[in-house]
N, C-alpha and C positions, 0 to 999 in steps of 0.2 A: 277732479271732475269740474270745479268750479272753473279750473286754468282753461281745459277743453271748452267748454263753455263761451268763452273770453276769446277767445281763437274763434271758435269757430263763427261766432257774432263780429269780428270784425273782419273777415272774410267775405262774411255774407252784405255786410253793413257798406262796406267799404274796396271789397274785393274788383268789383269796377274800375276802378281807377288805374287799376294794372293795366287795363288794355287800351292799347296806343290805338289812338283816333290818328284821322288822314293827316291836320293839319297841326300835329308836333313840332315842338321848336320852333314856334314862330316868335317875330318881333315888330312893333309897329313901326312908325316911320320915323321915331326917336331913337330907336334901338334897345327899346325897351323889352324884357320879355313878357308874352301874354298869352293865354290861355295854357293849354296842356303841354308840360315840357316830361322828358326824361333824359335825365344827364347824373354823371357818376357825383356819388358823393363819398370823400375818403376812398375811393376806389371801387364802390360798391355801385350798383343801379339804382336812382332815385325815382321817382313818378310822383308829379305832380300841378297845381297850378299856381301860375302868377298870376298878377295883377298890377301893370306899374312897373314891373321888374320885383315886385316884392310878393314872397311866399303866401298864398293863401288856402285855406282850404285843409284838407285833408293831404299828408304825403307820407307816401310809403318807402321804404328802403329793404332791399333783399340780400340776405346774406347772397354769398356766390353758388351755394347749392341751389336759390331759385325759393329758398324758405324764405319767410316772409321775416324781417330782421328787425322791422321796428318801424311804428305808425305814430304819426304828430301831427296834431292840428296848428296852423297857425293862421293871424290876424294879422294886414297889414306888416308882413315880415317878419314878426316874432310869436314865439310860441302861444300859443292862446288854445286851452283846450286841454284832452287826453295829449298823454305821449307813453307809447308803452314801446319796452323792448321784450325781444325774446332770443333765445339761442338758434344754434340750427336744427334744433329739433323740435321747435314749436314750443318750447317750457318757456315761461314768462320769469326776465330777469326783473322787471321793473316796470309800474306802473304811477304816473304820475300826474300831475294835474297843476295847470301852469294859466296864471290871468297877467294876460299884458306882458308877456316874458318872464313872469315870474312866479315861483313855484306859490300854488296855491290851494289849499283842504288835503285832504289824507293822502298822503303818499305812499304806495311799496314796493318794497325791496326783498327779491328772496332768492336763497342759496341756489346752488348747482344742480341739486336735488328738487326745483320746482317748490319748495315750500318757503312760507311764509318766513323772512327771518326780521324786517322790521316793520312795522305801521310809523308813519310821523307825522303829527298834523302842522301846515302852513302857513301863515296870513301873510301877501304880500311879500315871500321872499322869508318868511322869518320864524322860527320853529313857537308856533302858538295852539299849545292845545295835549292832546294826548300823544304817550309815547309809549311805543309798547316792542320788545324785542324776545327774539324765542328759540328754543333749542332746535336742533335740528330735525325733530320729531315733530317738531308744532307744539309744544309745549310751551307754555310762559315763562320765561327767561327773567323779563323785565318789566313793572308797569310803572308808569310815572308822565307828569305833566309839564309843559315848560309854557313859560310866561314869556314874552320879547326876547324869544334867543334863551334864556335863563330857566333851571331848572325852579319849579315853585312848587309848594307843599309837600304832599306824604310820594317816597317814590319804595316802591317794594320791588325786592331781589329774591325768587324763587329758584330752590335746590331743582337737580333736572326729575326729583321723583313728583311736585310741584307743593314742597313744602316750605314755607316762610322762609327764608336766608338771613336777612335784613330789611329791615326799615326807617329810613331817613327822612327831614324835613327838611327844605329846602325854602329858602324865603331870601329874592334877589338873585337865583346863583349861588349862595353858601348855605351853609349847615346852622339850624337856628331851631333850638330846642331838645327837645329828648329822643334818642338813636338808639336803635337795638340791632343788636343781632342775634340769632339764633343756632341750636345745633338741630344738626340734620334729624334729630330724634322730634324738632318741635317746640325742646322747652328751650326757655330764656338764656343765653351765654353771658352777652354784655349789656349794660344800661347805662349811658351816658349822655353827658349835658352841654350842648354846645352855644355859645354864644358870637354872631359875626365870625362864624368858621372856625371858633378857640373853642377847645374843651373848656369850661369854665360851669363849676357845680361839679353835684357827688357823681361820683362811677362805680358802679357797681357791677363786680362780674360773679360769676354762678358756676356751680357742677352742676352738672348733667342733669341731678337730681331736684336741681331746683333750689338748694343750700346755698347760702352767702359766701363765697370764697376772699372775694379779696373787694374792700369800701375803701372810699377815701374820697377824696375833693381837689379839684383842679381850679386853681384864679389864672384865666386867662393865659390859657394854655400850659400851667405849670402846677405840679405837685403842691399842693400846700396845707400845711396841717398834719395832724397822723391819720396813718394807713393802718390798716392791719389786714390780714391773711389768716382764714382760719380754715378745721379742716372740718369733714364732711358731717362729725360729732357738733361741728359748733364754737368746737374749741379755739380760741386764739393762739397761734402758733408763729406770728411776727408780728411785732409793731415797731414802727418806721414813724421819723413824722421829719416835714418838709416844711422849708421856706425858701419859697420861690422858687422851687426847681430841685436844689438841694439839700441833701441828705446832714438832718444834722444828729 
């Protein structure tokens, strides 16, 4: 409904601009283009205006069935504005949002099926802000935040029934702190400790039930120390113990 909506407001909004005035394709007396033009872009029918020779305004592009293929604003020749595409059947591939040529606040993206598959937010070209991706159902897939291009803080991975999966931190771009992941039941699988993208600290991983299966400790990305493996009683059933990696 919402996609309908989205159509049919730039139709109404913008629909105009389809229709060719007398004096198309003109150029002043530099050989500049100016006012209303329609000329092929990629092969396809464009409509829109210059100014200078350079892109302004509102411009439409039409698939070859005459559906409406994709709308962009631009400023002095480059993108500035909405720019959304759709298919030939009116389903919105893409919606986006561009300052001075460059990609700018929430962006999205969605499947063949018309729905929602990413959100990403922009600053100046550069992935700043919330990040969220989804099943094909529109269910949450993914939520997480990125700093300059870089993933930052807590990012969660949801099962497609939309129960926990994993949970990571992220500081810089890498893995910095304590990691979980989960079974699709909900409770706890794995708990480990990472430092500058290195396992480094205890790891702890679980049965189902929630029991301690198997402890130990990681120095900078390696085994070190003893392990042990127990089973669902509690009992210790291996111990192992490591330096640097290996097995002594």
């Amino acid at each position: 409904m919402k996609q309908l909506v989205v159509v049919a407001f730039l139709f109404l909004s913008f629909g105009l601009s389809a229709q060719v005035p007398a004096d198309t394709n003109q150029t002043d007396a530099q050989g500049r283009k100016q006012g209303f033009w329609k000329e092929k872009i990629n092969s396809l029918d464009g409509t829109g205006r210059y100014i200078d020779n350079k892109k302004t305004g509102l411009w439409q592009i039409f698939h070859q069935n005459g559906m409406l293929k994709s709308v962009e604003e631009h400023k002095d020749g480059t993108l500035h504005g909405i720019s959304i595409e759709l298919d030939q059947n009116g389903r919105i591939n893409k919606h986006e949002n561009y300052n001075n040529g460059k990609l700018d606040g929430e962006c999205r993206y969605y499947s063949n099926l018309g729905r929602i598959n990413t959100s990403v937010t922009y600053k100046n070209g550069i992935q700043n802000g919330p990040k969220n991706t989804y099943y094909n159902d529109g269910k949450l897939q993914e939520e997480g935040k990125w700093v300059n291009g870089q993933r930052e803080g807590l990012t969660k991975w949801f099962y497609a029934d939309g129960k926990l999966s994993i949970e990571y931190i992220y500081k810089n771009g890498v893995l910095e702190g304590v990691q979980k992941t989960y079974y699709s039941t909900g409770s706890l699988n794995l708990e480990e400790n990472y430092k500058n993208n290195e396992l480094d600290g205890i790891s702890n991983e679980y049965f189902e039930s929630g029991k301690l299966k198997i402890t130990g400790t990681y120095v900078k990305g390696q085994k070190n120390g003893v392990w042990k493996e127990m089973d669902e009683n509690g009992k210790v059933i291996k111990t192992e113990k490591y330096v640097n990696g290996e097995l002594k």
